[in-house]
VEXLO-223892 format. One record per residue (C-alpha): x, y, z; residue in three letters; residue number from 0. Coordinates in steps of 0.25 Angstrom, whole numbers, plus 2048, in hexadecimal, padded with zeros to 3 digits. Layout:
// residues N
X;Y;Z;residu;num
X;Y;Z;ALA;NUM;
...
//
This chain:
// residues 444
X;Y;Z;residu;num
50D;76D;768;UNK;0;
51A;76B;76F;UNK;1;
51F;777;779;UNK;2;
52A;77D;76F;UNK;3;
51D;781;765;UNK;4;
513;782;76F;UNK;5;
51C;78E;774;UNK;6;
51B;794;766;UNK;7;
50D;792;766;UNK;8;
506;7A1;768;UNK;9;
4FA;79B;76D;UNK;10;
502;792;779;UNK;11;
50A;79E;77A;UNK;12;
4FD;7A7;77E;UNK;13;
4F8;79C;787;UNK;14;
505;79A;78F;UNK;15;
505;7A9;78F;UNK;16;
4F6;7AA;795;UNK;17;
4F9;79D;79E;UNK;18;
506;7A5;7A6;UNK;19;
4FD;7B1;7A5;UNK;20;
4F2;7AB;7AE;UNK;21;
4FC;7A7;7B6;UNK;22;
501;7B3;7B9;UNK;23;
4F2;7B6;7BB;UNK;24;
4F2;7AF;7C5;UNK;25;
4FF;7B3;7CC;UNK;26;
4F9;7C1;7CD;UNK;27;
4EC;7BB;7D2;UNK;28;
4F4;7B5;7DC;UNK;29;
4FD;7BF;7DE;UNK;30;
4F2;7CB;7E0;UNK;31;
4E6;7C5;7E6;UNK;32;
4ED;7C6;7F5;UNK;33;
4ED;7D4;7F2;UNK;34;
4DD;7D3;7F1;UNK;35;
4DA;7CB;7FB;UNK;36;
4E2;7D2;803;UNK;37;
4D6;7DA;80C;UNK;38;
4D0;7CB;80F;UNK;39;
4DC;7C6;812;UNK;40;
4DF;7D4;81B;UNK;41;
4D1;7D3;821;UNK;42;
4D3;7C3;825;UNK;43;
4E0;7C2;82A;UNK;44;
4E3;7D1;82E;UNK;45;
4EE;7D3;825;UNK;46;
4F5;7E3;825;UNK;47;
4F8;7EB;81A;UNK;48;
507;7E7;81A;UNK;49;
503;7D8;81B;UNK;50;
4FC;7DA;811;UNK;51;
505;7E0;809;UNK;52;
510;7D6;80C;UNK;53;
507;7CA;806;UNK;54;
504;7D3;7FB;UNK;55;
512;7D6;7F7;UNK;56;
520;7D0;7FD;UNK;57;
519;7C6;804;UNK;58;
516;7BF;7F5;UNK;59;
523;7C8;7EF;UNK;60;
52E;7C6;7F5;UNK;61;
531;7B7;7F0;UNK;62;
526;7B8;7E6;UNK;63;
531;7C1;7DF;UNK;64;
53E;7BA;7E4;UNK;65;
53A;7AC;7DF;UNK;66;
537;7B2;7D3;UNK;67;
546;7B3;7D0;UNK;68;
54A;7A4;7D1;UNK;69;
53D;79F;7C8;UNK;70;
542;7A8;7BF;UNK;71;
54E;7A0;7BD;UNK;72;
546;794;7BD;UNK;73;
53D;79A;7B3;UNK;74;
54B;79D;7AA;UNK;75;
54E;78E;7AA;UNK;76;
543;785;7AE;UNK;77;
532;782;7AA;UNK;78;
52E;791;7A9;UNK;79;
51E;78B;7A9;UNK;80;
523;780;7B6;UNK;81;
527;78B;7BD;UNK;82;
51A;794;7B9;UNK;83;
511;789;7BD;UNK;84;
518;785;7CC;UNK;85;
518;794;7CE;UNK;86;
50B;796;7CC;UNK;87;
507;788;7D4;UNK;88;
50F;78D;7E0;UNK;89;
50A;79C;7E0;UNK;90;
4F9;797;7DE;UNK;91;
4FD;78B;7EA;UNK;92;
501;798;7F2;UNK;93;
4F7;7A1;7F0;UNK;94;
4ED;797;7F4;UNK;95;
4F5;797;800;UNK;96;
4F4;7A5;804;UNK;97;
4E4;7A4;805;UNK;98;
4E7;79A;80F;UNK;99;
4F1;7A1;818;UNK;100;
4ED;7A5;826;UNK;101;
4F6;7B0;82A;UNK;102;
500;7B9;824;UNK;103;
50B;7B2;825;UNK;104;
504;7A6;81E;UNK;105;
4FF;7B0;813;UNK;106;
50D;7B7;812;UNK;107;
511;7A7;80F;UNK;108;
508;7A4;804;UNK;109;
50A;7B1;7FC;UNK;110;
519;7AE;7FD;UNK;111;
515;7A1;7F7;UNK;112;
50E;7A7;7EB;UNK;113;
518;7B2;7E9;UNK;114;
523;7A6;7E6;UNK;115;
51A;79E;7DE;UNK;116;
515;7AB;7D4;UNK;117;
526;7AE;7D3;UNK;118;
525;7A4;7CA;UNK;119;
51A;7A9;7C1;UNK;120;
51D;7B5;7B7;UNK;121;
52E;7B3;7B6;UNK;122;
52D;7A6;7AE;UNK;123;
51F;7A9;7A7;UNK;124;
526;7B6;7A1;UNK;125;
531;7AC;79D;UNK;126;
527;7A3;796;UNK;127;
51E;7AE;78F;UNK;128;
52D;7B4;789;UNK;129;
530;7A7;784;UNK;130;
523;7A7;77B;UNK;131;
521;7B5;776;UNK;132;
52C;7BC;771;UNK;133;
533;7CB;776;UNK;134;
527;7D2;76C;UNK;135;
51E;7CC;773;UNK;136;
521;7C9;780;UNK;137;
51C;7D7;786;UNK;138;
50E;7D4;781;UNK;139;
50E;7C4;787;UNK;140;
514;7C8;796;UNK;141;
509;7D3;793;UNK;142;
4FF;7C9;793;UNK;143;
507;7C1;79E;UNK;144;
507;7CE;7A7;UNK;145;
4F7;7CD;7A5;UNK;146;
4F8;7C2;7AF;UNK;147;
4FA;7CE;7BA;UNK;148;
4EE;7D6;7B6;UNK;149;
4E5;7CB;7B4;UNK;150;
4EA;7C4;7C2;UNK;151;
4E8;7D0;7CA;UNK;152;
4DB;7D3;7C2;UNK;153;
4D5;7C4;7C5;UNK;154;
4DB;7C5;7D4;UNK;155;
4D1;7D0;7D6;UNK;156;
4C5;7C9;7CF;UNK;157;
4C8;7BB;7D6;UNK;158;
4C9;7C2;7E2;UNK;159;
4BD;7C9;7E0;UNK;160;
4B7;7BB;7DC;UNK;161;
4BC;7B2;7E8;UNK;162;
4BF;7BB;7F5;UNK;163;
4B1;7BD;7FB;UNK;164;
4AE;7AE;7F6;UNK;165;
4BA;7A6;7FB;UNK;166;
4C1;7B0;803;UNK;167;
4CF;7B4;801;UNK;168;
4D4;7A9;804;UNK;169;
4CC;7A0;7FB;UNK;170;
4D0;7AA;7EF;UNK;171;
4DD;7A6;7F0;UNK;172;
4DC;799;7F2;UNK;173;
4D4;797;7E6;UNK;174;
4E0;7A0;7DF;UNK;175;
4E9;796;7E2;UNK;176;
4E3;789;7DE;UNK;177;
4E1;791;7D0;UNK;178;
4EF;794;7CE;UNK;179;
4F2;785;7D1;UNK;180;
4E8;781;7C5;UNK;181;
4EF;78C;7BC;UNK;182;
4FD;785;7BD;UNK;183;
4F8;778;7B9;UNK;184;
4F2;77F;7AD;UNK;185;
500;784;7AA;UNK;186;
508;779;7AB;UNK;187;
501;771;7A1;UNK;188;
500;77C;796;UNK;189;
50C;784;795;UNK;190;
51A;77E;78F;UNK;191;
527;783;792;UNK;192;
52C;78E;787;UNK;193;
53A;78F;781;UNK;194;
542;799;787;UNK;195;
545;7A3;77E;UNK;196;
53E;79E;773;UNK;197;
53B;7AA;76C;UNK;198;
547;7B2;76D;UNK;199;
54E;7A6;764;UNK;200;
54D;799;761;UNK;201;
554;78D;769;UNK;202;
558;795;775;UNK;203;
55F;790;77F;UNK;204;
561;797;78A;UNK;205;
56C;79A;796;UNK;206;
567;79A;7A3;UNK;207;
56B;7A5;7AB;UNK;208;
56A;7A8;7BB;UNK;209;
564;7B0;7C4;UNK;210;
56F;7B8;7C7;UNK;211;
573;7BC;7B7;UNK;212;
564;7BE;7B4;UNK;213;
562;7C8;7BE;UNK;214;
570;7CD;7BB;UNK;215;
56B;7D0;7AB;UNK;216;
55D;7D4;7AD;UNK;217;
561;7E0;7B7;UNK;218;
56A;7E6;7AE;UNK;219;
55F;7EA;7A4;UNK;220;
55A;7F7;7A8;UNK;221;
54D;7F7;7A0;UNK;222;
54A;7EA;7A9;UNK;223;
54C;7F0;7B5;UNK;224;
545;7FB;7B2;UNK;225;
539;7F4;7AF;UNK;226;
53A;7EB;7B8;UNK;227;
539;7F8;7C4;UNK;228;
52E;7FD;7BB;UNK;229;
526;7F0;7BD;UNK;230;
529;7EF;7CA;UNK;231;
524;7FD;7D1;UNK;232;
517;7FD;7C9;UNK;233;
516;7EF;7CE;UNK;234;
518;7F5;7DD;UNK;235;
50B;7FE;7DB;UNK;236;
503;7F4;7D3;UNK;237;
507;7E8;7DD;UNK;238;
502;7F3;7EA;UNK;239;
4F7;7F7;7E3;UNK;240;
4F2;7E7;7DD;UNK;241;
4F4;7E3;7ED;UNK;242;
4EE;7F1;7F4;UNK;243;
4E3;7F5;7EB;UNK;244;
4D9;7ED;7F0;UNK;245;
4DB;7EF;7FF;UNK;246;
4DB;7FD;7FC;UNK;247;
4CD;7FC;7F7;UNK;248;
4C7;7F2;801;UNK;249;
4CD;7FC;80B;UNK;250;
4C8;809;806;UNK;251;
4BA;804;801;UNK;252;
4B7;7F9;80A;UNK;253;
4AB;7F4;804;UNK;254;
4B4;7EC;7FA;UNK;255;
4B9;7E3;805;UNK;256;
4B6;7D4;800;UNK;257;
4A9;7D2;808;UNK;258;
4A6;7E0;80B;UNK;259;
49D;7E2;801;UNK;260;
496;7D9;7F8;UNK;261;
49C;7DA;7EA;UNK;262;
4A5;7E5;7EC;UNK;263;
4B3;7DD;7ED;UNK;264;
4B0;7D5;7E1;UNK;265;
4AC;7E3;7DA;UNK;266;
4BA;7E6;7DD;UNK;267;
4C1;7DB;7DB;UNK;268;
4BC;7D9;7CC;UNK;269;
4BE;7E7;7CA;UNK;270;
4CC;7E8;7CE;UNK;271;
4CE;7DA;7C5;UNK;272;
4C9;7E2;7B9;UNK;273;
4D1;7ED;7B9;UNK;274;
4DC;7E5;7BB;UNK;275;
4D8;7DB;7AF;UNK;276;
4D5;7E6;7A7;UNK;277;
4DE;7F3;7AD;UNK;278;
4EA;7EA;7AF;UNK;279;
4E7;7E1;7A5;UNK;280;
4E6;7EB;79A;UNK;281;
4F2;7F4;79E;UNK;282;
4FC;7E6;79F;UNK;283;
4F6;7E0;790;UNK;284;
4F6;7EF;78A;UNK;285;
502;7F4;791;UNK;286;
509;7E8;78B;UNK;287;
505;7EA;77E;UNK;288;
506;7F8;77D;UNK;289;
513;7F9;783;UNK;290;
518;7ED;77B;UNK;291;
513;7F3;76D;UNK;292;
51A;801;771;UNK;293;
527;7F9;775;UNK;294;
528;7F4;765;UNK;295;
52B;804;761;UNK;296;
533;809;770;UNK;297;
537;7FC;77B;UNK;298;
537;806;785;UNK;299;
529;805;785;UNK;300;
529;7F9;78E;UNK;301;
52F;805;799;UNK;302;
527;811;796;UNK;303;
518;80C;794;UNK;304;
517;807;7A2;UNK;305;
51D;812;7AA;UNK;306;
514;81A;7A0;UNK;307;
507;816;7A4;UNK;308;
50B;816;7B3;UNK;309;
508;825;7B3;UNK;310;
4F9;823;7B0;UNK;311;
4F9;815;7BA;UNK;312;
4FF;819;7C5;UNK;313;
4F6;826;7C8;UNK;314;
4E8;81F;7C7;UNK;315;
4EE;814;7D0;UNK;316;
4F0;81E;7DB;UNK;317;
4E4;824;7D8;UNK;318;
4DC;816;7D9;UNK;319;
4DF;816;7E8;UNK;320;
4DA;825;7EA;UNK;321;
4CB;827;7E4;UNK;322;
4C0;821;7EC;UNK;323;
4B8;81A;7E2;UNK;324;
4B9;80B;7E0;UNK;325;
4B7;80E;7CE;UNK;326;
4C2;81A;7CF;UNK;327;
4CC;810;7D6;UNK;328;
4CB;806;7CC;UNK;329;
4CA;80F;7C0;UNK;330;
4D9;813;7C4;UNK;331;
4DE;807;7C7;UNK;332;
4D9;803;7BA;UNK;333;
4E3;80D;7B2;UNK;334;
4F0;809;7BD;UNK;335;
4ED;7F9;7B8;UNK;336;
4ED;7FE;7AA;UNK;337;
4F9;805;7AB;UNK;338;
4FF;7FD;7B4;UNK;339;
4FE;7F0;7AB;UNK;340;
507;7F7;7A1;UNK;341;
513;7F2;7A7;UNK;342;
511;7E5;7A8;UNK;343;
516;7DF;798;UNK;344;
520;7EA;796;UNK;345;
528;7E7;7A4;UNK;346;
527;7D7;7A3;UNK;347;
529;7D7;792;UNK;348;
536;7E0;796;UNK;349;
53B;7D6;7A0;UNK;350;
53C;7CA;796;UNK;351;
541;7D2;78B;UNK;352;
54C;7D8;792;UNK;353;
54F;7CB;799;UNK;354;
559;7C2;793;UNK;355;
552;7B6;78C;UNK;356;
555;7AB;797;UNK;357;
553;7B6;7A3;UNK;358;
544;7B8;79F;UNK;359;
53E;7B1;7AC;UNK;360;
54A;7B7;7B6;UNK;361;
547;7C6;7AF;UNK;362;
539;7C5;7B3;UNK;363;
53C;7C0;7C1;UNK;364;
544;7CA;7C4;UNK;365;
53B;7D5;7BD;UNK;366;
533;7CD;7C8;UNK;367;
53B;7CC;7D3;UNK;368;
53C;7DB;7D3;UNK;369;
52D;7DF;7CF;UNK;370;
528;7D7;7DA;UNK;371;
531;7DB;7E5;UNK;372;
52E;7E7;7E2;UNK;373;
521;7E8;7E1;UNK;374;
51A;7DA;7E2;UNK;375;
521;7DC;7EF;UNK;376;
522;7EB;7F1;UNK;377;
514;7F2;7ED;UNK;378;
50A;7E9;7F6;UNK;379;
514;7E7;802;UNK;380;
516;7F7;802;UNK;381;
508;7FC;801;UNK;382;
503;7F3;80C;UNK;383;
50E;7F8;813;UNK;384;
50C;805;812;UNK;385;
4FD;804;814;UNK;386;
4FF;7FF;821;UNK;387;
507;809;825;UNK;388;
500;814;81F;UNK;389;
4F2;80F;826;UNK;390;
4F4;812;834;UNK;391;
4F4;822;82F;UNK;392;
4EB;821;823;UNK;393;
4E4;815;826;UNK;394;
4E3;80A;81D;UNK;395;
4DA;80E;811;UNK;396;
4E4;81C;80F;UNK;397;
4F0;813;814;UNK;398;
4F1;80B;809;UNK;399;
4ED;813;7FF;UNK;400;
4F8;81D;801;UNK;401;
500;811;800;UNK;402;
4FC;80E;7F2;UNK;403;
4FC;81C;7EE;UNK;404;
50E;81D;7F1;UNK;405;
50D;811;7E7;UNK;406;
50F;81D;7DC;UNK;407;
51E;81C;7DE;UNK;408;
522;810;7DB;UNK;409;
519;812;7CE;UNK;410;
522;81D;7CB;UNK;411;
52E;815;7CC;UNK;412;
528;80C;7C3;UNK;413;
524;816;7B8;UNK;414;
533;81A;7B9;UNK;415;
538;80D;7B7;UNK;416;
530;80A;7AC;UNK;417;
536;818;7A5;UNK;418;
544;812;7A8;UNK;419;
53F;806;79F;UNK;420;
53B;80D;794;UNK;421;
549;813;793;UNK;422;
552;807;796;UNK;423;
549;7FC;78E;UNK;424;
54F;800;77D;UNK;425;
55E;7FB;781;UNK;426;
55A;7EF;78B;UNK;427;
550;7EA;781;UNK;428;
559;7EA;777;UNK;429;
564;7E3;77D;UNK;430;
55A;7D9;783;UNK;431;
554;7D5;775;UNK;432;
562;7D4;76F;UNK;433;
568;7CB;77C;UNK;434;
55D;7C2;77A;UNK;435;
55C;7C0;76B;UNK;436;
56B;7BD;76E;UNK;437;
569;7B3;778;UNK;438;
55F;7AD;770;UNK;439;
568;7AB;765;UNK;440;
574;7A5;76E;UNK;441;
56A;79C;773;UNK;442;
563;797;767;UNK;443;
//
């Protein structure tokens, strides 16, 4: 079957689909399991809070979002799947690296060298996921895609519960890396290169564009920047609470240090995977489809449900850090992931779609760029931060929980932005559908 038909193919599609969404697994396995092993690594290398916090966040940030922008515009013109596959080469090479460095600046290197490598993950394998379903169903297929994040952070927690008190921290990550490796070669050899634009017309041809003119169109949509600030300030919160939530634990119950107790770290961990496979999980596969079928009668529903179900997420996370039990701190974490996965389709379905047709990789970057400054960057940077400056009065347990607890605002934001959405979205969508079945037919 030659690549034109193969592309066609709903069964080739679904397996390209599910090949990029492992891969994504494995960029949030790599991307959160730092955030895990974090009281080891603390306890071996005396790492503080803001250390921490810097290896956790704008340590692997900074160009982990920057870069993002130039393989975007590589991704708009070059081997989407190339790129995917040195990407995730680089980052897995890296990781491995990390669980060999012997100081902080040596850590702060490696996790640098991941953030440039995953850069190159989601932008083109949005582009390539648009380019085999169509508008109707794209919500539903990055829905699937955006599984990749619950289902990393899910199997970051198992593994880690696997692995640490056999291998260590630093042969966790090791193993990680030589994994990732593997995966890349599996990718190379199975997925082709789509058509660009395939299904918004036939024999597309399309005008490259650069980096300035994309940025230039894509922040003149409101709807897209609106959804883009909603995305990126739940993301502060879930990012803080994804990197803290276990040192918080470890810290207020002991007991649940790796080694402390036999069993008991690998109790949490495989709970904490589950609720995010299932919690997470649910509310990102659900939350697209829900949204996605609501959208067919009212688009603003892609703006509305999210900020919606943060007002039933956003109190059970705070109060996750306040109960005493171990059961009522995961049963209220549970409900955040669920609402929290709402967002996840809607906000990246909305970023194609409004995008211009031959902008698709750059719109997702950028939608990137800013998310993850933001809060990839932002949430674990400030809550170690502030932990550390909190403890010498609070000590370290109250410290950092009254660090997570001020994460409510920029959750309020969010819920906020989301609502803009919901208003701007009928007369963006519109024009965006109408510009691109033009630029299809002046293509063709």
């Amino acid at each position: 079957m030659s690549a034109p038909q193969m592309s066609e193919s709903k069964n080739y599609r679904t397996l390209v689909l599910w090949l990029l969404t492992l891969v994504y697994v494995m960029n949030f396995i790599d991307r959160q399991i730092i955030g895990i092993l974090s009281p080891s690594i603390k306890a071996e290398l005396g790492f503080s809070d803001g250390q921490l916090g810097l290896l956790k966040g704008f340590g692997f940030a900074l160009l982990y979002t920057t870069v993002g922008i130039p393989i975007a515009w590589l991704a708009d013109r070059y081997s989407r799947v190339k790129i995917v596959t040195v990407s995730l080469t680089l980052w897995s090479g890296f990781t491995a690296l990390t669980g060999m460095a012997g100081n902080f600046l040596m850590m702060l290197a490696a996790r640098t060298g991941v953030g440039i490598g995953e850069a190159g993950g989601s932008p083109p394998s949005h582009s390539i996921i648009s380019d085999l379903y169509p508008k109707e169903q794209r919500a539903s297929a990055l829905g699937v895609y955006s599984l990749g994040i619950p289902v990393g952070i899910a199997f970051s927690y198992i593994l880690a519960g696997m692995l640490v008190e056999s291998l260590g921290w630093r042969g966790t990550l090791i193993c990680l890396g030589v994994a990732g490796i593997v995966l890349a070669f599996v990718l190379v050899l199975v997925v082709k290169e789509p058509k660009r634009g395939q299904l918004e017309g036939k024999n597309i041809q399309l005008k490259p564009v650069g980096i300035g003119e994309s940025i230039a169109t894509l922040t003149k949509i409101p709807s897209w920047w609106a959804m883009c600030m909603g995305i990126a300030w739940v993301s502060f919160g879930g990012y803080a609470v994804a990197n803290w939530g276990i040192d918080y634990i470890v810290r207020y119950m002991p007991e649940y240090m790796p080694g402390a107790e036999e069993g008991k770290f690998g109790w949490l961990m495989l709970m904490y995977g589950l609720i995010h496979l299932i919690g997470y999980g649910a509310g990102t596969y659900y939350g697209a489809l829900i949204t996605e079928k609501l959208a067919h009668k009212n688009i603003s529903a892609y703006g509305w449900m999210p900020g919606a179900v943060l007002f039933i997420g956003v109190p059970a996370l705070i109060a996750a850090f306040w109960v005493e039990s171990i059961n009522l701190h995961l049963l209220f974490i549970t409900i955040y992931l669920i609402a929290a996965g709402f967002y996840l389709g809607p906000s990246f379905a909305a970023a194609q779609t409004l995008a211009p047709i031959n902008m698709r990789a750059m719109s997702t970057a950028l939608f990137f760029l800013i998310l993850n400054l933001i809060a990839l960057g932002g949430g674990p940077t400030y809550v170690g931060y502030a932990s550390e400056m909190l403890t010498a009065q609070h000590g370290e347990v109250h410290a950092l929980r009254l660090a997570i607890t001020t994460l409510v605002v920029p959750y309020i934001i969010s819920i906020i932005a989301f609502f803009w959405a919901a208003k701007t979205l009928p007369k963006d969508w519109k024009e965006a559908e109408a510009r691109n079945k033009q630029m299809a037919m002046d293509s063709s």
